[in-house]
DOPA-401425 format. One record per atom (N, C-alpha, C, O, CB): residue in one letter; x, y, z. Coordinates in steps of 0.2 Angstrom, whole numbers, padded with zeros to 4 digits, always signed. Glycine has a CB too. Example, Ala and Ser with C-alpha at 12.3 -4.5 7.8 and 13.67 -1.06 7.14 Angstrom:
REM residues 2
A+0066-0028+0039/A+0062-0022+0039/A+0066-0016+0039/A+0071-0017+0042/A+0057-0022+0045/S+0064-0011+0035/S+0068-0005+0036/S+0064+0000+0039/S+0067+0006+0040/S+0070-0003+0029/
REM end
This chain:
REM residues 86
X+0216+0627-0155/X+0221+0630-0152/X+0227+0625-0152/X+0228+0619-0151/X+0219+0632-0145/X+0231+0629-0154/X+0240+0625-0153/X+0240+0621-0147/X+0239+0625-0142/X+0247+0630-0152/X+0241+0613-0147/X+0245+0611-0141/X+0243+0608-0137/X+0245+0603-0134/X+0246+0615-0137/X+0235+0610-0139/X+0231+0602-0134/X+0231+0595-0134/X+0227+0591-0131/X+0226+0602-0135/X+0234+0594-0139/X+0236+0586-0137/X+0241+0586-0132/X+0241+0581-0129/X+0238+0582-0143/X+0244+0590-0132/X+0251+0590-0127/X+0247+0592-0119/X+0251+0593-0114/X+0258+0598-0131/X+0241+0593-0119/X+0239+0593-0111/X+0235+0587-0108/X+0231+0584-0112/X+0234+0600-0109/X+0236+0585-0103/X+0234+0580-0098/X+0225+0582-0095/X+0224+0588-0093/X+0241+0580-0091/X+0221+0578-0095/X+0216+0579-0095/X+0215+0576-0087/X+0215+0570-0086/X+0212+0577-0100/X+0214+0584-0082/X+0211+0580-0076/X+0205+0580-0073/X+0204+0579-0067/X+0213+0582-0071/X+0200+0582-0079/X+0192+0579-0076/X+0188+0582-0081/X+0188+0587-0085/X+0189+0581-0069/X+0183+0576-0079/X+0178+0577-0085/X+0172+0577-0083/X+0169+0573-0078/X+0179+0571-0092/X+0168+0581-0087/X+0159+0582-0084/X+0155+0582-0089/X+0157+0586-0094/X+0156+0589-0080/X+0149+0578-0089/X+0145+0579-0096/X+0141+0585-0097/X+0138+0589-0093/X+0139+0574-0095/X+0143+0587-0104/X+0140+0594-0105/X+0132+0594-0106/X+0129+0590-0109/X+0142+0596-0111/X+0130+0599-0103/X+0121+0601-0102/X+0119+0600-0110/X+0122+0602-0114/X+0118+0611-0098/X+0113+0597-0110/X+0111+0598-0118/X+0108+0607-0119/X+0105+0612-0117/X+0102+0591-0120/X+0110+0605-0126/X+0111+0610-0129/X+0116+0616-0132/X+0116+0620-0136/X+0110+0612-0126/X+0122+0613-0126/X+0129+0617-0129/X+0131+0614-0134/X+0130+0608-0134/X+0136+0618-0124/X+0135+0618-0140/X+0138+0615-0146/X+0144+0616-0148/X+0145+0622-0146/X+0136+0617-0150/X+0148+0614-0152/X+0154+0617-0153/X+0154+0621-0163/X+0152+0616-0167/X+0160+0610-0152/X+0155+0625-0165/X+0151+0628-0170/X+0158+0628-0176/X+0164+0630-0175/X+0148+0637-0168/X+0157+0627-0181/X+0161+0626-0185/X+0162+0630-0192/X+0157+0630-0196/X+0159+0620-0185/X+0167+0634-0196/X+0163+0637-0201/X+0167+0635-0205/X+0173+0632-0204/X+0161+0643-0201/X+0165+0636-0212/X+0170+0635-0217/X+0167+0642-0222/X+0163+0647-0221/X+0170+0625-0222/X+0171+0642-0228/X+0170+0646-0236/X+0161+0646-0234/X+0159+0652-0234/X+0174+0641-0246/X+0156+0641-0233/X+0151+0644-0237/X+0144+0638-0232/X+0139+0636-0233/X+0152+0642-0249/X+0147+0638-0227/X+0142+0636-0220/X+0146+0636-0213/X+0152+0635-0211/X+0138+0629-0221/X+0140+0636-0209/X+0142+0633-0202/X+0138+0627-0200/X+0133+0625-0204/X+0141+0639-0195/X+0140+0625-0196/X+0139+0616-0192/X+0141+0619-0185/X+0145+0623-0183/X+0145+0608-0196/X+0136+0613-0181/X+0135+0614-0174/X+0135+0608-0175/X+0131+0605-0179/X+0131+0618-0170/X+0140+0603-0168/X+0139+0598-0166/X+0139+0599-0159/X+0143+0604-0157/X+0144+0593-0168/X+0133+0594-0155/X+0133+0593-0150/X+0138+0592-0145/X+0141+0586-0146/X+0131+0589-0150/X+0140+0597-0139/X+0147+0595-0136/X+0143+0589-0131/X+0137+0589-0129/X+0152+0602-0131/X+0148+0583-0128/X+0148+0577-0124/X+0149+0579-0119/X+0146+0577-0114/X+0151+0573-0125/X+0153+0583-0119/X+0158+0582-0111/X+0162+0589-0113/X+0164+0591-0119/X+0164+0573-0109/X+0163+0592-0105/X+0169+0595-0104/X+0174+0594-0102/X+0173+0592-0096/X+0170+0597-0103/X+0182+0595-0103/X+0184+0593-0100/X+0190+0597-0098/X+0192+0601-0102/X+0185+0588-0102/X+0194+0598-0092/X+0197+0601-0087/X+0204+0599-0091/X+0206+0593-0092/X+0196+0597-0080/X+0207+0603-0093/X+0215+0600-0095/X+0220+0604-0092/X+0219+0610-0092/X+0217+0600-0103/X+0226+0602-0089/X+0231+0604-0085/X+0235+0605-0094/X+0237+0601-0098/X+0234+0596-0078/X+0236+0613-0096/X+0242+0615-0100/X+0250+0614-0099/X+0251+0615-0093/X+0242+0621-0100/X+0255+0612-0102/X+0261+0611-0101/X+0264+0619-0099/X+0269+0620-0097/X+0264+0606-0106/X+0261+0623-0100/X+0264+0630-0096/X+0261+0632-0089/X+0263+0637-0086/X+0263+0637-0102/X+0256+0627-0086/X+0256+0627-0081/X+0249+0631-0078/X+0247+0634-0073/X+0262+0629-0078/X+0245+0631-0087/X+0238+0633-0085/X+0233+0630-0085/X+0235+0625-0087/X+0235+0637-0087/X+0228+0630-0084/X+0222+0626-0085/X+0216+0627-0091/X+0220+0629-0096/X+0220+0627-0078/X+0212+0626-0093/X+0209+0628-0099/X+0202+0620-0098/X+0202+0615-0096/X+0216+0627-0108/X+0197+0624-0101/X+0192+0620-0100/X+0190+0620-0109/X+0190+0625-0112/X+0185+0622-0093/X+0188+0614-0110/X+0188+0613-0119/X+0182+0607-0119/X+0182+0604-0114/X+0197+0609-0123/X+0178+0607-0125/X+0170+0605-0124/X+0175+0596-0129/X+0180+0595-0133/X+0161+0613-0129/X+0170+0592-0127/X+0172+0586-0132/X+0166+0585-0135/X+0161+0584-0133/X+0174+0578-0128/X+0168+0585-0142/X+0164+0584-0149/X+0164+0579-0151/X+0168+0575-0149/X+0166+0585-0154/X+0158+0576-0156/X+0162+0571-0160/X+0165+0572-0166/X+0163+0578-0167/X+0159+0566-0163/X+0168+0570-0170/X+0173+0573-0175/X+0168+0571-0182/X+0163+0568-0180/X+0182+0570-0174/X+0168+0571-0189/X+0165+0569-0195/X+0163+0562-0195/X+0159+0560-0199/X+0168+0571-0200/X+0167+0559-0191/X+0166+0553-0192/X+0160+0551-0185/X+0157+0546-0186/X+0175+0548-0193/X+0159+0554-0180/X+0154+0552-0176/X+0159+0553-0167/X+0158+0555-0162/X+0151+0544-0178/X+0166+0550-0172/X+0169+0549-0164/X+0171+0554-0160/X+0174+0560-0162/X+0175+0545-0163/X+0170+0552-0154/X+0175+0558-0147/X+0183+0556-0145/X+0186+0553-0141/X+0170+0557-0137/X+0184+0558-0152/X+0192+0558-0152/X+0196+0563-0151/X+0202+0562-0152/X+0194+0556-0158/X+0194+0568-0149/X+0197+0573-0151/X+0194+0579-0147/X+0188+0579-0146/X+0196+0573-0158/X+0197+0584-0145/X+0195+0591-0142/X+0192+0596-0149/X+0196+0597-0154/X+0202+0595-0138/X+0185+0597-0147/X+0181+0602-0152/X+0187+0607-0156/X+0188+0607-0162/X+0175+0607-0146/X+0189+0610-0151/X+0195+0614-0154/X+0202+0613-0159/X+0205+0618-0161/X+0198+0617-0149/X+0203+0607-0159/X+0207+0605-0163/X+0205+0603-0173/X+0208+0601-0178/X+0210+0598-0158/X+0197+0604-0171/X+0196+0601-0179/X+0194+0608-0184/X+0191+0612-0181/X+0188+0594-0179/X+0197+0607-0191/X+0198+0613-0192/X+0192+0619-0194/X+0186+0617-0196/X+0203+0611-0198/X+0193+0624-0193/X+0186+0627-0193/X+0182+0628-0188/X+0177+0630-0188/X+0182+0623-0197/X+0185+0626-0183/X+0183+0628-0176/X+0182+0636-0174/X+0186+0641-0175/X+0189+0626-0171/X+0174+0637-0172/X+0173+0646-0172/X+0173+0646-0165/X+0174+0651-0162/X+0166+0651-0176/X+0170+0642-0163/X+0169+0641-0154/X+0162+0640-0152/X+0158+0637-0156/X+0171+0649-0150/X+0161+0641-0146/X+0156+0636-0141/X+0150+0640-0142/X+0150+0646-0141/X+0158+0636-0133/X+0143+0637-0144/X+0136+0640-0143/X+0134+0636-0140/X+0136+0631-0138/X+0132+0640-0149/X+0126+0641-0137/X+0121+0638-0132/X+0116+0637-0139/X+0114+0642-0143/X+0118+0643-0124/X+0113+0632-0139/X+0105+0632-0142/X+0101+0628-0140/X+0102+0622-0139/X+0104+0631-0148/X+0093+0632-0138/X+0088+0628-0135/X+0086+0622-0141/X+0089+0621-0146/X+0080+0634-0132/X+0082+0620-0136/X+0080+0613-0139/X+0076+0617-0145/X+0074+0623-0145/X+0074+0608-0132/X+0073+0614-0151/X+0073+0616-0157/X+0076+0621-0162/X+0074+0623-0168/X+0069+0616-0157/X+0081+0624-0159/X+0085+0628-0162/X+0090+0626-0167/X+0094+0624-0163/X+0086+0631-0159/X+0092+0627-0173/X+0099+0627-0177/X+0101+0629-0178/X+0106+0627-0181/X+0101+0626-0181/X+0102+0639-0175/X+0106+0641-0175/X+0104+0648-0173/X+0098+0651-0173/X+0109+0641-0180/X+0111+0649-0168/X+0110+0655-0163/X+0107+0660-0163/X+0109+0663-0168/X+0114+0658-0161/X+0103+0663-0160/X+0097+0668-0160/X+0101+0677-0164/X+0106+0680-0161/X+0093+0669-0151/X+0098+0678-0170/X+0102+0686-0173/X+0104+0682-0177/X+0107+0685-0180/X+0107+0691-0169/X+0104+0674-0179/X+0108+0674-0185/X+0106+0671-0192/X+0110+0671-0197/X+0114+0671-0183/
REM end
């Protein structure tokens, strides 16, 4: 999403194992493990809760939603790789 670097993070909580942030391109998807959520105060004066990833290189640099190819947030149980129906 546009803009999130431009919001102020006012709290953070570790994410329950299992949630993911899902990624797709031309010819696969990827799920990385979200770390944490976090609370961000929007500069138009809304709030938005956004999962923290690590990015290709490993690090939590970055809000899940900003890296390209972002499809959005999955639950998957413990031995699963990918979401049930798919």
């Amino acid at each position: 999403m546009d803009g999130l670097a431009q919001c102020a993070i006012a709290q953070l909580c570790p994410a329950a194992p299992g949630w993911h942030a899902s990624y797709r391109d031309a010819s696969h998807t990827l799920h990385r493990a979200v770390a944490m959520w976090a609370l961000l105060d929007v500069p138009n004066g809304e709030r938005r809760i956004v999962g923290i990833a690590p990015d290709a290189q490993g690090q939590l640099s970055c809000h899940a939603e900003e890296v390209s190819g972002f499809a959005g947030y999955v639950y998957l149980s413990v031995g699963m790789t990918q979401p049930p129906g798919v």
